[in-house]
C-alpha positions as CSV (number, residue, x, y, z in Angstrom):
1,X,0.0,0.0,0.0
2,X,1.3,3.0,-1.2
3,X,2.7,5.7,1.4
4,X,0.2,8.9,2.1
5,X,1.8,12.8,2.6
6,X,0.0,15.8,2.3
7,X,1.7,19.1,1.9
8,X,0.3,22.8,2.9
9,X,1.7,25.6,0.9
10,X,1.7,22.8,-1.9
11,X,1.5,25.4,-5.2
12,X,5.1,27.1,-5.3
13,X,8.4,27.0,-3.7
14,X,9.4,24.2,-1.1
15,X,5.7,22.6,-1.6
16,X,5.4,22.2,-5.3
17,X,9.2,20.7,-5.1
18,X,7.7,18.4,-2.3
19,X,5.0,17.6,-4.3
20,X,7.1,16.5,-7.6
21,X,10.0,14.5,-5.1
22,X,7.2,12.6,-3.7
23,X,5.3,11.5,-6.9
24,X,8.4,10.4,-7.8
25,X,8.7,8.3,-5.2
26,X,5.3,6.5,-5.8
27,X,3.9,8.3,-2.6
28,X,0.2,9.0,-2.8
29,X,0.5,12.8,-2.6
30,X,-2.2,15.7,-1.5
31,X,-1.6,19.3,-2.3
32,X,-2.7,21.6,-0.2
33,X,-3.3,25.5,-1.1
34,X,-5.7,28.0,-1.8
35,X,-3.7,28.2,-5.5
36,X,-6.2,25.3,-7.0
37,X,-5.2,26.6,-10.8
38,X,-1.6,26.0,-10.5
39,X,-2.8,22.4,-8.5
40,X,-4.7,21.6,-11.2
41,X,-2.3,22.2,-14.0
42,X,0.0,19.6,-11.6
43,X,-2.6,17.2,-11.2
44,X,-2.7,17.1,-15.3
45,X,1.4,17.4,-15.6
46,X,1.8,14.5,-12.3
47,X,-1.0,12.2,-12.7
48,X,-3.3,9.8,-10.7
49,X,-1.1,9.7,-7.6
50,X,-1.4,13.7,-7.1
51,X,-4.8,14.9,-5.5
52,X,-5.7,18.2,-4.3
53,X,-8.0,20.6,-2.3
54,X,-8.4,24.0,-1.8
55,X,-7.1,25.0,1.5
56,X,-7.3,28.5,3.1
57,X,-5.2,27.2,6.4
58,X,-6.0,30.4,8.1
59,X,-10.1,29.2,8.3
60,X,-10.3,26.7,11.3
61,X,-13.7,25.7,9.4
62,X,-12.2,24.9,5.6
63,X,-9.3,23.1,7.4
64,X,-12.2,20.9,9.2
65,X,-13.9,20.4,6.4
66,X,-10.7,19.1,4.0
67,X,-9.5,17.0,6.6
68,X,-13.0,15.2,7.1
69,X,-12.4,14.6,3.2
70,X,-9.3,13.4,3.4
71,X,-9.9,10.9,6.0
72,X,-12.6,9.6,4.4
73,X,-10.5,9.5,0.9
74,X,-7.5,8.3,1.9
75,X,-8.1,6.9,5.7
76,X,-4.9,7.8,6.8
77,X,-2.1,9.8,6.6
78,X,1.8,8.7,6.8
79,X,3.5,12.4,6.2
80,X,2.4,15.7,6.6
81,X,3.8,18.6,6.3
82,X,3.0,22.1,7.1
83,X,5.1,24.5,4.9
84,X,2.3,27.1,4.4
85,X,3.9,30.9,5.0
86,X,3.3,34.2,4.4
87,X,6.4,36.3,4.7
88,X,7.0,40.6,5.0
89,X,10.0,41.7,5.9
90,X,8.9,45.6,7.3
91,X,9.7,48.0,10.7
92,X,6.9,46.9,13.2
93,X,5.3,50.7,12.4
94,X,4.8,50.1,8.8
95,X,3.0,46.8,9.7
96,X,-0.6,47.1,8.9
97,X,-3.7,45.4,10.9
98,X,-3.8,43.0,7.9
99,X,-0.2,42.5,7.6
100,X,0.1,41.2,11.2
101,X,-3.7,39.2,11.0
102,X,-2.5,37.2,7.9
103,X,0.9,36.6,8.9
104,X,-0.4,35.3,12.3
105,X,-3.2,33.4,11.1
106,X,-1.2,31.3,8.7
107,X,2.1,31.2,9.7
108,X,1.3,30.1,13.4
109,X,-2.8,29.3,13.8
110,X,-2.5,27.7,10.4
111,X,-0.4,25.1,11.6
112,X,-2.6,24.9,15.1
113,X,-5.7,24.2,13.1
114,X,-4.0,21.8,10.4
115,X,-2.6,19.7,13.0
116,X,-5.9,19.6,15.6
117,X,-8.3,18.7,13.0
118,X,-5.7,15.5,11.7
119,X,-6.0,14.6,15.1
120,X,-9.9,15.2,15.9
121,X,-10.1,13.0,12.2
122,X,-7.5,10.2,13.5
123,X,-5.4,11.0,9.9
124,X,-2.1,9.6,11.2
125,X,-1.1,6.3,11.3
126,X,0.5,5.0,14.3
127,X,4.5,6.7,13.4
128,X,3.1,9.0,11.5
129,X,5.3,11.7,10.6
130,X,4.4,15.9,11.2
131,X,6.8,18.1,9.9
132,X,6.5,21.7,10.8
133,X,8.7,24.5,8.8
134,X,9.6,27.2,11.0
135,X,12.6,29.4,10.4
136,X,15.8,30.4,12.1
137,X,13.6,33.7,12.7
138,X,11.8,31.8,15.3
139,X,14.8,30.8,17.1
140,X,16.4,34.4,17.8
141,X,14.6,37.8,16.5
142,X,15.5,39.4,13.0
143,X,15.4,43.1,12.5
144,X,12.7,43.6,9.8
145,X,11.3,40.6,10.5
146,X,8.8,41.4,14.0
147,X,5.9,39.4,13.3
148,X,7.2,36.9,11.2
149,X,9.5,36.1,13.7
150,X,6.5,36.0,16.4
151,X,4.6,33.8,14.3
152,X,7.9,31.5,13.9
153,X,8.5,31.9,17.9
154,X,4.9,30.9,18.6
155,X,5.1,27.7,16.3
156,X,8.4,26.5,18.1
157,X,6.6,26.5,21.7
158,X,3.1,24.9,19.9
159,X,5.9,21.7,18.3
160,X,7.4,21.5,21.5
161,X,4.0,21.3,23.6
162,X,1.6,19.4,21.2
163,X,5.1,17.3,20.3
164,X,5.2,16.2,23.5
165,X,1.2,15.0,23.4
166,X,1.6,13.4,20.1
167,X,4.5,11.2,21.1
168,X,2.0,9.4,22.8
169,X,-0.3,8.2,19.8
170,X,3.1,7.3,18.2
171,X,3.2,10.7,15.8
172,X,6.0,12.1,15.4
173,X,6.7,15.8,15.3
174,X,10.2,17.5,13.8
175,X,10.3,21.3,13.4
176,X,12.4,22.4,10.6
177,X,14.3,26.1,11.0
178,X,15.8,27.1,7.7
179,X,18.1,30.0,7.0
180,X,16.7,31.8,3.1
181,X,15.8,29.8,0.6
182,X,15.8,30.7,-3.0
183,X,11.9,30.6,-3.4
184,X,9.3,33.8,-4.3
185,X,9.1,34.6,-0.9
186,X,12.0,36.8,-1.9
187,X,11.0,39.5,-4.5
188,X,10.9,43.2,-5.3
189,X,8.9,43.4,-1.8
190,X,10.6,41.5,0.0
191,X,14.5,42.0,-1.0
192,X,17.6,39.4,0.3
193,X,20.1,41.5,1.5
194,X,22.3,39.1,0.1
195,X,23.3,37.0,-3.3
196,X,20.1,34.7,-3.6
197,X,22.1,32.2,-5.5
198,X,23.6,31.3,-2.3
199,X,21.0,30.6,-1.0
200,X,19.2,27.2,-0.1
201,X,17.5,25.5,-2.6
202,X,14.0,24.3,-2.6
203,X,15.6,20.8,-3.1
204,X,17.9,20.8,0.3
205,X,14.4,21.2,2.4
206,X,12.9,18.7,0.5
207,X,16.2,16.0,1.1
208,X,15.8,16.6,4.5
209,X,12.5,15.7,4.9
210,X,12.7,12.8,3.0
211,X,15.3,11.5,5.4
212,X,13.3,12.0,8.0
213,X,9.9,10.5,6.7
214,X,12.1,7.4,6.1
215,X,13.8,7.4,10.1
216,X,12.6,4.4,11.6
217,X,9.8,4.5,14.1
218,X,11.6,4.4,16.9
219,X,13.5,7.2,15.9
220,X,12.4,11.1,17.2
221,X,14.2,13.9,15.2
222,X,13.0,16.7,17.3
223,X,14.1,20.0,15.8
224,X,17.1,20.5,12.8
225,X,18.4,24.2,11.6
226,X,19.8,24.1,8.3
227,X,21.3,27.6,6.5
228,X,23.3,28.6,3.3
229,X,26.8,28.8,4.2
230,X,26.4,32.6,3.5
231,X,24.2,33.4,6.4
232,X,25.3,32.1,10.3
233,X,22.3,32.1,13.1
Protein backbone atom coordinates (compact mmCIF):
# COMPACT_ATOMS: atom_id res chain seq x y z
CA UNK A 1 0.00 0.00 0.00
CA UNK A 2 1.31 2.96 -1.18
CA UNK A 3 2.66 5.70 1.39
CA UNK A 4 0.15 8.94 2.08
CA UNK A 5 1.85 12.79 2.57
CA UNK A 6 0.00 15.82 2.25
CA UNK A 7 1.68 19.11 1.91
CA UNK A 8 0.34 22.82 2.87
CA UNK A 9 1.68 25.60 0.92
CA UNK A 10 1.66 22.78 -1.86
CA UNK A 11 1.53 25.39 -5.20
CA UNK A 12 5.14 27.06 -5.26
CA UNK A 13 8.42 27.02 -3.71
CA UNK A 14 9.36 24.16 -1.12
CA UNK A 15 5.72 22.59 -1.62
CA UNK A 16 5.42 22.20 -5.31
CA UNK A 17 9.23 20.65 -5.08
CA UNK A 18 7.68 18.35 -2.35
CA UNK A 19 5.03 17.57 -4.33
CA UNK A 20 7.13 16.48 -7.64
CA UNK A 21 9.99 14.45 -5.13
CA UNK A 22 7.19 12.60 -3.74
CA UNK A 23 5.29 11.53 -6.92
CA UNK A 24 8.38 10.43 -7.81
CA UNK A 25 8.72 8.28 -5.24
CA UNK A 26 5.35 6.55 -5.82
CA UNK A 27 3.91 8.30 -2.63
CA UNK A 28 0.22 9.00 -2.81
CA UNK A 29 0.53 12.82 -2.56
CA UNK A 30 -2.17 15.68 -1.49
CA UNK A 31 -1.56 19.26 -2.31
CA UNK A 32 -2.67 21.57 -0.21
CA UNK A 33 -3.26 25.48 -1.13
CA UNK A 34 -5.69 27.95 -1.77
CA UNK A 35 -3.75 28.21 -5.52
CA UNK A 36 -6.20 25.27 -7.03
CA UNK A 37 -5.24 26.63 -10.78
CA UNK A 38 -1.57 25.96 -10.47
CA UNK A 39 -2.82 22.39 -8.53
CA UNK A 40 -4.70 21.60 -11.17
CA UNK A 41 -2.27 22.24 -13.98
CA UNK A 42 -0.02 19.56 -11.56
CA UNK A 43 -2.61 17.20 -11.17
CA UNK A 44 -2.70 17.05 -15.33
CA UNK A 45 1.43 17.38 -15.65
CA UNK A 46 1.77 14.55 -12.32
CA UNK A 47 -1.05 12.20 -12.67
CA UNK A 48 -3.33 9.82 -10.71
CA UNK A 49 -1.12 9.74 -7.55
CA UNK A 50 -1.45 13.66 -7.07
CA UNK A 51 -4.83 14.91 -5.52
CA UNK A 52 -5.71 18.24 -4.29
CA UNK A 53 -7.97 20.58 -2.30
CA UNK A 54 -8.40 24.04 -1.81
CA UNK A 55 -7.15 25.04 1.49
CA UNK A 56 -7.30 28.53 3.07
CA UNK A 57 -5.16 27.24 6.37
CA UNK A 58 -5.99 30.38 8.07
CA UNK A 59 -10.15 29.15 8.26
CA UNK A 60 -10.34 26.68 11.28
CA UNK A 61 -13.72 25.70 9.36
CA UNK A 62 -12.16 24.94 5.60
CA UNK A 63 -9.32 23.12 7.43
CA UNK A 64 -12.23 20.87 9.17
CA UNK A 65 -13.94 20.40 6.41
CA UNK A 66 -10.72 19.10 3.96
CA UNK A 67 -9.51 16.99 6.58
CA UNK A 68 -13.02 15.16 7.08
CA UNK A 69 -12.40 14.58 3.16
CA UNK A 70 -9.26 13.44 3.36
CA UNK A 71 -9.86 10.90 5.97
CA UNK A 72 -12.59 9.57 4.40
CA UNK A 73 -10.51 9.51 0.91
CA UNK A 74 -7.52 8.32 1.95
CA UNK A 75 -8.07 6.94 5.72
CA UNK A 76 -4.91 7.78 6.77
CA UNK A 77 -2.07 9.83 6.62
CA UNK A 78 1.81 8.66 6.80
CA UNK A 79 3.45 12.35 6.22
CA UNK A 80 2.40 15.70 6.59
CA UNK A 81 3.83 18.65 6.32
CA UNK A 82 2.97 22.13 7.08
CA UNK A 83 5.08 24.52 4.91
CA UNK A 84 2.27 27.08 4.44
CA UNK A 85 3.93 30.93 4.96
CA UNK A 86 3.31 34.23 4.44
CA UNK A 87 6.44 36.34 4.68
CA UNK A 88 7.02 40.64 5.04
CA UNK A 89 9.99 41.72 5.93
CA UNK A 90 8.93 45.55 7.26
CA UNK A 91 9.74 47.95 10.73
CA UNK A 92 6.85 46.88 13.19
CA UNK A 93 5.25 50.71 12.42
CA UNK A 94 4.83 50.09 8.80
CA UNK A 95 2.98 46.83 9.74
CA UNK A 96 -0.61 47.11 8.88
CA UNK A 97 -3.72 45.37 10.89
CA UNK A 98 -3.81 43.02 7.91
CA UNK A 99 -0.22 42.48 7.61
CA UNK A 100 0.10 41.17 11.20
CA UNK A 101 -3.69 39.24 11.02
CA UNK A 102 -2.47 37.18 7.88
CA UNK A 103 0.93 36.63 8.94
CA UNK A 104 -0.45 35.30 12.34
CA UNK A 105 -3.24 33.44 11.11
CA UNK A 106 -1.19 31.28 8.67
CA UNK A 107 2.09 31.20 9.69
CA UNK A 108 1.26 30.11 13.40
CA UNK A 109 -2.84 29.32 13.82
CA UNK A 110 -2.49 27.65 10.38
CA UNK A 111 -0.45 25.13 11.64
CA UNK A 112 -2.65 24.86 15.14
CA UNK A 113 -5.66 24.22 13.13
CA UNK A 114 -4.03 21.76 10.35
CA UNK A 115 -2.58 19.65 13.02
CA UNK A 116 -5.93 19.64 15.60
CA UNK A 117 -8.25 18.74 12.95
CA UNK A 118 -5.72 15.46 11.67
CA UNK A 119 -6.01 14.64 15.11
CA UNK A 120 -9.87 15.17 15.94
CA UNK A 121 -10.06 12.95 12.23
CA UNK A 122 -7.53 10.21 13.52
CA UNK A 123 -5.36 11.01 9.88
CA UNK A 124 -2.10 9.63 11.20
CA UNK A 125 -1.14 6.27 11.28
CA UNK A 126 0.51 5.02 14.29
CA UNK A 127 4.50 6.70 13.39
CA UNK A 128 3.14 9.00 11.49
CA UNK A 129 5.34 11.68 10.55
CA UNK A 130 4.40 15.86 11.21
CA UNK A 131 6.75 18.06 9.94
CA UNK A 132 6.52 21.68 10.78
CA UNK A 133 8.67 24.46 8.82
CA UNK A 134 9.57 27.17 11.00
CA UNK A 135 12.62 29.37 10.41
CA UNK A 136 15.82 30.37 12.08
CA UNK A 137 13.59 33.67 12.66
CA UNK A 138 11.76 31.84 15.29
CA UNK A 139 14.84 30.75 17.07
CA UNK A 140 16.44 34.40 17.80
CA UNK A 141 14.59 37.81 16.46
CA UNK A 142 15.54 39.38 12.99
CA UNK A 143 15.44 43.06 12.46
CA UNK A 144 12.68 43.63 9.85
CA UNK A 145 11.27 40.57 10.45
CA UNK A 146 8.78 41.39 13.99
CA UNK A 147 5.87 39.40 13.27
CA UNK A 148 7.16 36.86 11.24
CA UNK A 149 9.46 36.13 13.67
CA UNK A 150 6.54 36.03 16.45
CA UNK A 151 4.57 33.81 14.33
CA UNK A 152 7.95 31.45 13.95
CA UNK A 153 8.45 31.89 17.90
CA UNK A 154 4.86 30.94 18.63
CA UNK A 155 5.14 27.67 16.29
CA UNK A 156 8.45 26.47 18.06
CA UNK A 157 6.58 26.50 21.69
CA UNK A 158 3.09 24.93 19.94
CA UNK A 159 5.85 21.73 18.32
CA UNK A 160 7.42 21.54 21.48
CA UNK A 161 4.04 21.25 23.61
CA UNK A 162 1.62 19.42 21.18
CA UNK A 163 5.08 17.29 20.26
CA UNK A 164 5.21 16.18 23.53
CA UNK A 165 1.20 14.96 23.36
CA UNK A 166 1.55 13.41 20.10
CA UNK A 167 4.49 11.17 21.12
CA UNK A 168 2.03 9.40 22.83
CA UNK A 169 -0.28 8.23 19.80
CA UNK A 170 3.09 7.32 18.22
CA UNK A 171 3.22 10.70 15.83
CA UNK A 172 6.02 12.10 15.45
CA UNK A 173 6.67 15.77 15.33
CA UNK A 174 10.17 17.51 13.78
CA UNK A 175 10.29 21.27 13.35
CA UNK A 176 12.40 22.35 10.61
CA UNK A 177 14.31 26.10 11.00
CA UNK A 178 15.85 27.12 7.73
CA UNK A 179 18.14 29.99 6.97
CA UNK A 180 16.68 31.77 3.14
CA UNK A 181 15.83 29.82 0.62
CA UNK A 182 15.77 30.67 -2.98
CA UNK A 183 11.94 30.64 -3.36
CA UNK A 184 9.30 33.76 -4.31
CA UNK A 185 9.06 34.59 -0.91
CA UNK A 186 12.04 36.84 -1.88
CA UNK A 187 10.97 39.49 -4.46
CA UNK A 188 10.87 43.15 -5.29
CA UNK A 189 8.92 43.43 -1.81
CA UNK A 190 10.63 41.47 0.04
CA UNK A 191 14.53 41.97 -1.02
CA UNK A 192 17.57 39.36 0.27
CA UNK A 193 20.07 41.50 1.47
CA UNK A 194 22.31 39.11 0.05
CA UNK A 195 23.35 37.02 -3.34
CA UNK A 196 20.06 34.67 -3.60
CA UNK A 197 22.15 32.22 -5.51
CA UNK A 198 23.59 31.28 -2.35
CA UNK A 199 21.02 30.55 -0.96
CA UNK A 200 19.15 27.16 -0.09
CA UNK A 201 17.51 25.52 -2.65
CA UNK A 202 13.97 24.32 -2.60
CA UNK A 203 15.57 20.78 -3.07
CA UNK A 204 17.95 20.76 0.26
CA UNK A 205 14.41 21.19 2.41
CA UNK A 206 12.93 18.70 0.53
CA UNK A 207 16.15 16.02 1.07
CA UNK A 208 15.78 16.61 4.50
CA UNK A 209 12.55 15.75 4.86
CA UNK A 210 12.73 12.80 3.00
CA UNK A 211 15.34 11.53 5.41
CA UNK A 212 13.26 12.03 7.96
CA UNK A 213 9.86 10.46 6.69
CA UNK A 214 12.13 7.39 6.09
CA UNK A 215 13.84 7.38 10.07
CA UNK A 216 12.63 4.39 11.64
CA UNK A 217 9.78 4.54 14.08
CA UNK A 218 11.56 4.36 16.92
CA UNK A 219 13.54 7.24 15.95
CA UNK A 220 12.36 11.11 17.22
CA UNK A 221 14.23 13.94 15.17
CA UNK A 222 13.04 16.66 17.32
CA UNK A 223 14.07 19.98 15.80
CA UNK A 224 17.12 20.47 12.75
CA UNK A 225 18.39 24.15 11.60
CA UNK A 226 19.76 24.10 8.31
CA UNK A 227 21.27 27.62 6.51
CA UNK A 228 23.31 28.57 3.27
CA UNK A 229 26.79 28.83 4.22
CA UNK A 230 26.36 32.64 3.46
CA UNK A 231 24.21 33.41 6.37
CA UNK A 232 25.29 32.11 10.34
CA UNK A 233 22.30 32.05 13.11
Amino acid sequence: MAPVIAITGASRGVGEDLVRHFISQNWITIGLSRNTKKLSELQTELGNNFFYYELDVSSGDNVNKIFKQIKKKFNRINAFVNNAAIFKWSSLEKCTDSDINSIIDTNLKGSIFTIRSAIKQKCFCKGGRIINISSVAGLHGIEGQAIYSASKFGLKGFSEAVGQELLHQKILLTTIYPGGINTPLWNKKNEYPGDTSQLLKPGDITSTIDFIVHLPNNVYLKDITIFPTNEWH
